[in-house]
C-alpha positions as CSV (number, residue, x, y, z in Angstrom):
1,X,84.0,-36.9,-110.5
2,X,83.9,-33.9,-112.9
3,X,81.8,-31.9,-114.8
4,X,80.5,-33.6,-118.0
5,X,82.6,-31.4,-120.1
6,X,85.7,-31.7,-118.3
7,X,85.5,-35.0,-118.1
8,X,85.1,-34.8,-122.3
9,X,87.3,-32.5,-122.7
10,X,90.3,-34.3,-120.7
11,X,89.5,-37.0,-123.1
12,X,90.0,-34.8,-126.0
13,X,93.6,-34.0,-124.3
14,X,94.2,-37.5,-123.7
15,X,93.6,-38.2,-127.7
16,X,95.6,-35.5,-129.0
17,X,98.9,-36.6,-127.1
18,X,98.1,-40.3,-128.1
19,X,98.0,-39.0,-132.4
20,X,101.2,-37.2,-131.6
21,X,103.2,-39.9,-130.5
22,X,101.7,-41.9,-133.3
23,X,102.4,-39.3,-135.9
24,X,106.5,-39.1,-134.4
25,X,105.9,-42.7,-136.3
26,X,108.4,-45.9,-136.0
27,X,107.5,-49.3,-134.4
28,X,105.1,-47.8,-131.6
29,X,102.6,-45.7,-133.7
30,X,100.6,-48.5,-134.4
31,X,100.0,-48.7,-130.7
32,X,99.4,-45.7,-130.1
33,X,96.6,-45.6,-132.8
34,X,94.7,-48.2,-131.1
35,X,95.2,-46.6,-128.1
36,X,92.9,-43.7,-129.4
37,X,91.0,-45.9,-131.2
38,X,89.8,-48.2,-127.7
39,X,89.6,-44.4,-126.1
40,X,87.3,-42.9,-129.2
41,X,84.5,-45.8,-129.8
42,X,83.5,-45.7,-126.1
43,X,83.9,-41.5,-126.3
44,X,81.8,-41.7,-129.0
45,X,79.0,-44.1,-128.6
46,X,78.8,-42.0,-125.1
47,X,78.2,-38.9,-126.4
48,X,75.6,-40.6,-129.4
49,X,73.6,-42.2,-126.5
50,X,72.9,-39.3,-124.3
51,X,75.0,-36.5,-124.1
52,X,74.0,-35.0,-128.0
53,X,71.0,-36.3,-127.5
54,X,70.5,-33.9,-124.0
55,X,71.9,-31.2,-126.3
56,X,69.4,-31.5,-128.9
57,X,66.3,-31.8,-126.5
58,X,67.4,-28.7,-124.6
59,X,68.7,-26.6,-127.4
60,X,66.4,-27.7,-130.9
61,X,68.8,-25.1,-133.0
62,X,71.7,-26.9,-132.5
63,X,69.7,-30.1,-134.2
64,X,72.2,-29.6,-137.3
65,X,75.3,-29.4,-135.7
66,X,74.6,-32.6,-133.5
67,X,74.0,-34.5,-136.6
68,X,77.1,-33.0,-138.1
69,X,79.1,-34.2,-135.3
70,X,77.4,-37.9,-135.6
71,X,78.8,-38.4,-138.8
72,X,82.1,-37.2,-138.2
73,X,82.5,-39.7,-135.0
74,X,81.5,-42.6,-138.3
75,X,84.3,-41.4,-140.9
76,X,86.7,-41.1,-137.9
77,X,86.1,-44.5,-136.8
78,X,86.8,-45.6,-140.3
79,X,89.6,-43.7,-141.0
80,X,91.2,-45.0,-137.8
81,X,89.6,-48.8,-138.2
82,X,91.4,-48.5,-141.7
83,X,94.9,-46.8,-140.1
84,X,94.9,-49.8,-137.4
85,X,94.7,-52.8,-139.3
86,X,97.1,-51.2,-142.5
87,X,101.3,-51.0,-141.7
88,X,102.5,-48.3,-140.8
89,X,105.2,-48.5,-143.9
90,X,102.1,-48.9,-146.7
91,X,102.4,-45.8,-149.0
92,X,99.9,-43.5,-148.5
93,X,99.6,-44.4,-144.4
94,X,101.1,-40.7,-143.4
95,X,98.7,-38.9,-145.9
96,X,95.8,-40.8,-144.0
97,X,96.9,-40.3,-140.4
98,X,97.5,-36.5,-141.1
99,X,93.9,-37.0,-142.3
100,X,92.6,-38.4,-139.1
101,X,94.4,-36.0,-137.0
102,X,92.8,-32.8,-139.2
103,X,89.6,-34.5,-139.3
104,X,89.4,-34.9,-135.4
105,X,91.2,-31.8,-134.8
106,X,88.5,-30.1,-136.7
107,X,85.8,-32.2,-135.0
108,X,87.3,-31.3,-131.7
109,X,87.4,-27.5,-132.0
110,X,83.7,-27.7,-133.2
111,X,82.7,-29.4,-130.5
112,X,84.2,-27.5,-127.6
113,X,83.2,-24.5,-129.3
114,X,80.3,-25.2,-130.4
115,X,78.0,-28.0,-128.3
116,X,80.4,-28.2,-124.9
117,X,79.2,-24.2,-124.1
118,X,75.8,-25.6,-124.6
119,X,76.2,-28.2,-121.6
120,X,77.5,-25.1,-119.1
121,X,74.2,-23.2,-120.1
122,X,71.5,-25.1,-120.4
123,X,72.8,-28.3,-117.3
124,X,72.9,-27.3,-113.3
125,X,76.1,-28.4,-112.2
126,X,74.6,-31.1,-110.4
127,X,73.8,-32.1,-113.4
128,X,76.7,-31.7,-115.5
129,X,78.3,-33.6,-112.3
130,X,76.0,-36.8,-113.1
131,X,76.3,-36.7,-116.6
132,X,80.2,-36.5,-116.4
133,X,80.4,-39.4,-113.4
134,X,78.2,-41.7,-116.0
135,X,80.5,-40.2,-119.0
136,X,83.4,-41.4,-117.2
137,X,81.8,-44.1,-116.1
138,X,80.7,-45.7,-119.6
139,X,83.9,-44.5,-121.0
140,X,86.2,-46.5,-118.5
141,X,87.6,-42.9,-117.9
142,X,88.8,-44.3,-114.6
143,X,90.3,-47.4,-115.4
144,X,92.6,-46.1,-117.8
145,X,96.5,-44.7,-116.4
146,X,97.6,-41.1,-116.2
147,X,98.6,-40.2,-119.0
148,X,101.5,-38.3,-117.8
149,X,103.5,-40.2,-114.8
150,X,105.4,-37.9,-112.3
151,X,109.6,-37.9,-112.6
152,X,109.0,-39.9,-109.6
153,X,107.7,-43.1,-111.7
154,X,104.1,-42.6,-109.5
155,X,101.1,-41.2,-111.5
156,X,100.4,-38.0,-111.7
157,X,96.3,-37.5,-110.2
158,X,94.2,-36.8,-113.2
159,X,91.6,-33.8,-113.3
160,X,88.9,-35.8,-112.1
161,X,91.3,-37.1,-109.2
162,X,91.9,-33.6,-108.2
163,X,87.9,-32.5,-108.5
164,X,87.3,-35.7,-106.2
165,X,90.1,-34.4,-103.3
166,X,88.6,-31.3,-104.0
167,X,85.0,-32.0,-103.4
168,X,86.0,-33.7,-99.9
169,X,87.6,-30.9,-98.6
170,X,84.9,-28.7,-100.3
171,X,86.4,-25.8,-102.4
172,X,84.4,-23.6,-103.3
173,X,84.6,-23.1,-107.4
174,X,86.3,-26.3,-108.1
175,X,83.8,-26.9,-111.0
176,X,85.0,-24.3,-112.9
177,X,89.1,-24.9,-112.1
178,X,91.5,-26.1,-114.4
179,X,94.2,-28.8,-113.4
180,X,96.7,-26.9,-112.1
181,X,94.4,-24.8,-110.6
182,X,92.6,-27.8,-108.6
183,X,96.2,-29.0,-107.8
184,X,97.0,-26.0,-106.0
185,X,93.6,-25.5,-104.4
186,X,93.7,-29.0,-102.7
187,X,97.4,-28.8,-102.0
188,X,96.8,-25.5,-100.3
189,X,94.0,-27.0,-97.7
């Protein structure tokens, strides 16, 4: 598996290309929005049940900004509850999905900024390890498709895919590679 926070973060990815389709709108944004809406409530209820929690009994000053974060999660879910069962053609839907995507975006860039770092510094990686296989793990992380497929029609190996190949063959930093930096690593061996 992956470090807890690139296992989150991936996820983050995965949400942002899922509100861009849906903002190109027509007849498939709808699907895309529940798409990010099955990937959110289990992201979400996740990081509620242990990982903010770990973050606030590690690091008490951050106390504020983990609550903060809580109740962003709820008025996302609503927005986007609301957003999934309205038409896309209702006046008003665009204002409220360029809502949602600034309100996550925001949420988003506080979060990696903010309570990820936290993780790295205060976690041993074994321990970020464990919390990301369960993140993954509660958030069906691995059941889901690639979000990108290869020219080829295959998948193309997600992040934690890569960090798996490259913990067999045992390369040294792969905790702290990106992608394309585990792609080429595992290729290489």
């Amino acid at each position: 598996m992956a470090d807890i926070v690139d296992v989150i973060k991936a996820q983050h990815r995965e949400v942002e290309k899922l509100l861009e389709k849906a903002e190109e709108g027509g007849p498939a944004a709808a699907g895309f929005l529940q798409q990010v809406n099955d990937l959110l409530k289990p992201h979400s209820e996740a990081e509620e049940s242990f990982v903010y929690p770990t973050i606030r009994e590690r690091r008490e000053d951050e106390a504020d900004q983990v609550h903060d974060s809580v109740a962003e999660h709820h008025h996302i879910e609503e927005l986007l509850e609301e957003l999934v069962s309205t038409d896309p053609e209702t006046p008003g839907y665009d204002g409220k999905l360029a809502a949602l995507v600034g309100e996550l975006s925001h949420h988003v860039e506080e979060e990696e900024q903010d309570l990820l770092p936290v993780l790295a510094k205060v976690l041993s990686a074994e321990e970020r390890e464990e919390m990301g296989q369960r993140f993954a793990r509660e958030t069906g992380a691995g059941d889901r498709p690639a979000a990108a497929a290869t020219e080829a029609g295959g998948k193309e190996p997600t992040k934690e895919e890569l960090y798996e190949k490259a913990q067999e063959q045992d390369v040294p930093g792969r905790s702290s590679m990106t992608k394309d930096e585990l792609k080429d690593a595992v290729q290489s061996d």
